[in-house]
C-alpha positions as CSV (number, residue, x, y, z in Angstrom):
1,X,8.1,30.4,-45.2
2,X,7.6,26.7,-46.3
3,X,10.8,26.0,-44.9
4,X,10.2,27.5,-41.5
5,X,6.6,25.9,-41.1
6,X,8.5,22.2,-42.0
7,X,11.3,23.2,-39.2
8,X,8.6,23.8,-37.1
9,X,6.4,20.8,-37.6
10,X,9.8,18.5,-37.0
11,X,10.5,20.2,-34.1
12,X,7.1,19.5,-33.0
13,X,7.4,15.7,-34.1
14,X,10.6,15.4,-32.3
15,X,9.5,16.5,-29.1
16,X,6.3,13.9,-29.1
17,X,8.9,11.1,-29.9
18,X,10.9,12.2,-27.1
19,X,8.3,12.3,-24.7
20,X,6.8,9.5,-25.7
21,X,10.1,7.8,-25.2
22,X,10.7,9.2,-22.2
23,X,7.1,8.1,-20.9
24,X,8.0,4.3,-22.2
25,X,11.4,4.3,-20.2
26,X,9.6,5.6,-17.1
27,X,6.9,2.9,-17.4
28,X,9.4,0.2,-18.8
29,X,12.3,1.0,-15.8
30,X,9.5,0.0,-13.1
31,X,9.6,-3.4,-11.5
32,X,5.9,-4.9,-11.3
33,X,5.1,-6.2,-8.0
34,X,1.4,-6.7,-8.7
35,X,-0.9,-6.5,-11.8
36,X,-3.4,-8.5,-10.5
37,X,-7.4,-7.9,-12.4
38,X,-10.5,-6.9,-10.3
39,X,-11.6,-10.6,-10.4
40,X,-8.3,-12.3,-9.0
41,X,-7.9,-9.2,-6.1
42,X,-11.5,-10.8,-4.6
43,X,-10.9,-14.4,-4.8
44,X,-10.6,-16.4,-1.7
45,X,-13.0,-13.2,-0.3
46,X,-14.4,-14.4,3.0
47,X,-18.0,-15.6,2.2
48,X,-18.8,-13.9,5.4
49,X,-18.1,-10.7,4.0
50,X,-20.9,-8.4,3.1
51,X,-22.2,-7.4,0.0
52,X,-22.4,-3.8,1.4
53,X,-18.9,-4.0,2.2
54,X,-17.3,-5.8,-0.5
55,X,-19.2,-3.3,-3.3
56,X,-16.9,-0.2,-1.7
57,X,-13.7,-1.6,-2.5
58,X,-11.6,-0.5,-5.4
59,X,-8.6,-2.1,-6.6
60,X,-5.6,1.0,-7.0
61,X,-1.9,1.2,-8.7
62,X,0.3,2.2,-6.8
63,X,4.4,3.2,-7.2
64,X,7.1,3.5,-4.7
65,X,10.6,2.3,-3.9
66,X,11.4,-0.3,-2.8
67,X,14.4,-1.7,-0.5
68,X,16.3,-2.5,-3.7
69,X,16.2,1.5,-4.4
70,X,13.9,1.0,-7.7
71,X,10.8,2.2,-8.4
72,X,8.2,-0.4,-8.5
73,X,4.5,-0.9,-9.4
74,X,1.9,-2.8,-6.5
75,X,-1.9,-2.4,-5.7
76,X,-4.0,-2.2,-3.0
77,X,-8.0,-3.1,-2.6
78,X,-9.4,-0.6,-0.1
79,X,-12.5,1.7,0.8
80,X,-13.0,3.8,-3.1
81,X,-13.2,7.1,-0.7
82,X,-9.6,6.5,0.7
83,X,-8.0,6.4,-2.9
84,X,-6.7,10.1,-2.9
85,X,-5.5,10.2,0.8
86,X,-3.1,6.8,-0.3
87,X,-2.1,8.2,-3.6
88,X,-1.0,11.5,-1.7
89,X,0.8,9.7,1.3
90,X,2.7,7.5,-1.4
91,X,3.7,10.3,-3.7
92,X,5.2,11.6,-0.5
93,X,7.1,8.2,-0.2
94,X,8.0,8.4,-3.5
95,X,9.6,11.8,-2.9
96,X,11.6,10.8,0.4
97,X,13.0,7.6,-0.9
98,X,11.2,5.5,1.6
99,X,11.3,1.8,1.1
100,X,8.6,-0.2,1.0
101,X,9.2,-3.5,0.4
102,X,6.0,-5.1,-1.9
103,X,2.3,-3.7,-2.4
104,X,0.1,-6.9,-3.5
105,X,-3.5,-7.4,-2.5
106,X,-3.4,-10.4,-0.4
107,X,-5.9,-11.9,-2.0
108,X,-2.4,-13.1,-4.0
109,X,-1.7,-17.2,-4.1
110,X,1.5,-16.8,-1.7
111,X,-0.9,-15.2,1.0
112,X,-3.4,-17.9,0.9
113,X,-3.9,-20.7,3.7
114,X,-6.5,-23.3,2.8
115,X,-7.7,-21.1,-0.4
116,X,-8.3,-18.3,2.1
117,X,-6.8,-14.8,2.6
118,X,-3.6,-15.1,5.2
119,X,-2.8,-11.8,7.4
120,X,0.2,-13.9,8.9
121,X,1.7,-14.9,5.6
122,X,1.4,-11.5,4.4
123,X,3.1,-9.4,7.6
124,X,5.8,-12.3,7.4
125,X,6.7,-11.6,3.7
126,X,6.8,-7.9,4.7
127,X,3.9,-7.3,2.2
128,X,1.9,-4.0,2.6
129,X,-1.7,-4.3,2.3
130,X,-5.1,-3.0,3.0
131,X,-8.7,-4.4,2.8
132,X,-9.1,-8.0,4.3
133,X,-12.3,-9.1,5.7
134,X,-11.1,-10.4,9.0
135,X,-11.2,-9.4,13.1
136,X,-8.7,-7.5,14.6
137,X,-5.8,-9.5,16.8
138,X,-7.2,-11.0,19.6
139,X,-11.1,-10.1,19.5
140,X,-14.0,-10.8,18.3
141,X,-14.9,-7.7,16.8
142,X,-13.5,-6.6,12.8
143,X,-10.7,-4.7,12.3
144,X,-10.5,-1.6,10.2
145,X,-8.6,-3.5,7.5
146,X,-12.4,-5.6,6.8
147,X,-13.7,-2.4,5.8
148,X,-10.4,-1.4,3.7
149,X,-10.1,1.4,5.9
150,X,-6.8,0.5,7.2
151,X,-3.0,0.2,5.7
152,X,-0.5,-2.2,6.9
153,X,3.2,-1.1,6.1
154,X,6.0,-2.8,6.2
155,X,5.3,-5.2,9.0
156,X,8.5,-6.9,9.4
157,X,9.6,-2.9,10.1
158,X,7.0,-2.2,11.8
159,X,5.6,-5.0,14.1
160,X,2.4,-5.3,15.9
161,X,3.7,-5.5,19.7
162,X,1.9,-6.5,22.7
163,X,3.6,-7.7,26.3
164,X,5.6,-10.3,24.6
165,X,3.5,-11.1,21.5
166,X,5.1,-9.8,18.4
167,X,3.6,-10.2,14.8
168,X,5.1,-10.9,12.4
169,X,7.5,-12.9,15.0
170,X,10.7,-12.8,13.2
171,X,10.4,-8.4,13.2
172,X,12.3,-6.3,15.2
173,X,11.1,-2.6,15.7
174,X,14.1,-0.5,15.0
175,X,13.3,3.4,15.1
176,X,16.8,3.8,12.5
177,X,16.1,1.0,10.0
178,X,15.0,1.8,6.7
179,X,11.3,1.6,6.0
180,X,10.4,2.0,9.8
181,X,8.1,4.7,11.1
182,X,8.2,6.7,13.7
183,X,6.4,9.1,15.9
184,X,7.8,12.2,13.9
185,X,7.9,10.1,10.2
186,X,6.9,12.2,7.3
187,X,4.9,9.5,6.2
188,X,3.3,9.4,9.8
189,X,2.4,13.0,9.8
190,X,1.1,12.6,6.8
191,X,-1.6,10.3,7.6
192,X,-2.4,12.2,10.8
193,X,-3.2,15.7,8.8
194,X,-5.1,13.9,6.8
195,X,-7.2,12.2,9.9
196,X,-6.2,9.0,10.1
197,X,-4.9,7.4,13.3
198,X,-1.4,5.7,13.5
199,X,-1.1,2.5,16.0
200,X,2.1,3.7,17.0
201,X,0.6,5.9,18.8
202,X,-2.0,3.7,20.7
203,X,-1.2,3.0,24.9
204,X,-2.5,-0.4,25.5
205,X,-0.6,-2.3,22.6
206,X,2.0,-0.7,19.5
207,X,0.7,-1.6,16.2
208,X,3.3,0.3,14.1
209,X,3.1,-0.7,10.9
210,X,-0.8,-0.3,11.2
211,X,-3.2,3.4,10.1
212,X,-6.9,3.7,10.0
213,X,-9.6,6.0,9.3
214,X,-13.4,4.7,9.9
215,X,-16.4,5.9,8.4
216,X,-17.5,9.3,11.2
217,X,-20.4,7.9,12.9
């Protein structure tokens, strides 16, 4: 008897080592893109930005793969009452092998100009992102992305196009590159079931790399 209750007990101890080996190796074989803290993912905020607004963001982990075929580690600051739609579109990433290229707030020092948040720098070092307190392209009115209701991804796949303006300026929107969504995309369905609205889709300008779901008025 004494015998059988030791075999089991290192049978049991075996199998926690195991797994918690298996959970380091898991955690240890991901590349860290971003590990920014809640403090450093708001500085350089637009003062302009409102209270109201800034207190709904939350500061996520998220894990994908990137072009390098690794798994890798980013975050994103967005609207707190997005968080599971993002989690579920990435886990579907994760599953397809889709490459995204980086996931860092861009509240990051390489996406500041003059101490201030930088869309441009961002989409040009193919950076997905979310929340930044700014106007959309061209108007005068905010974008989606101020309220952290809108995901940018993979810009230099997935350009903002308009007559002959394209942003970021060195992309190329190629339906069969890697990373690239399209009309039919997993990813893009995805987002659609879940009710957000993909700028490929839009009539007046193609915004591909660009989703958004506002607040229901």
């Amino acid at each position: 008897m004494k015998n059988f209750a030791y075999s089991i007990c290192k049978n049991v101890l075996l199998t926690i080592i195991l797994l918690n080996w298996a959970g380091s190796s898991i955690a240890a074989a991901q590349i860290i893109d971003s590990r920014m803290t809640k403090q450093e993912a708001f500085e350089g905020l637009s003062a302009e930005c409102p209270e109201k607004i800034r207190n709904k963001q939350k500061l996520i982990v998220v894990q994908y793969y990137s072009t390098d075929g690794k798994l890798h580690q980013g975050q994103l600051v967005l609207d707190r009452d997005l968080e599971k739609d993002i989690q579920t579109v990435f886990a579907l990433a994760r599953t397809k092998h889709f490459p995204i290229f980086s996931v860092i707030p861009i509240a990051a020092p390489q996406f500041r100009k003059d101490g201030r948040w930088d869309d441009d720098l961002s989409m040009a070092a193919n950076n997905t992102s979310s929340f930044n307190y700014r106007l959309s392209v061209g108007t005068t009115h905010l974008s989606q992305h101020a309220y952290g209701r809108a995901i940018d991804i993979n810009p230099m796949q997935n350009p903002y196009i308009k007559g002959t303006t394209t942003l970021p300026a060195a992309a190329k929107y190629d339906p069969a590159a890697p990373g690239t969504l399209t009309k039919n995309h997993p990813l893009v369905r995805a987002f659609r079931r879940l009710g957000w609205t993909w700028g490929g889709n839009w009539n007046s300008l193609k915004d591909y790399q660009h989703f958004e779901k506002p607040i229901k008025k």
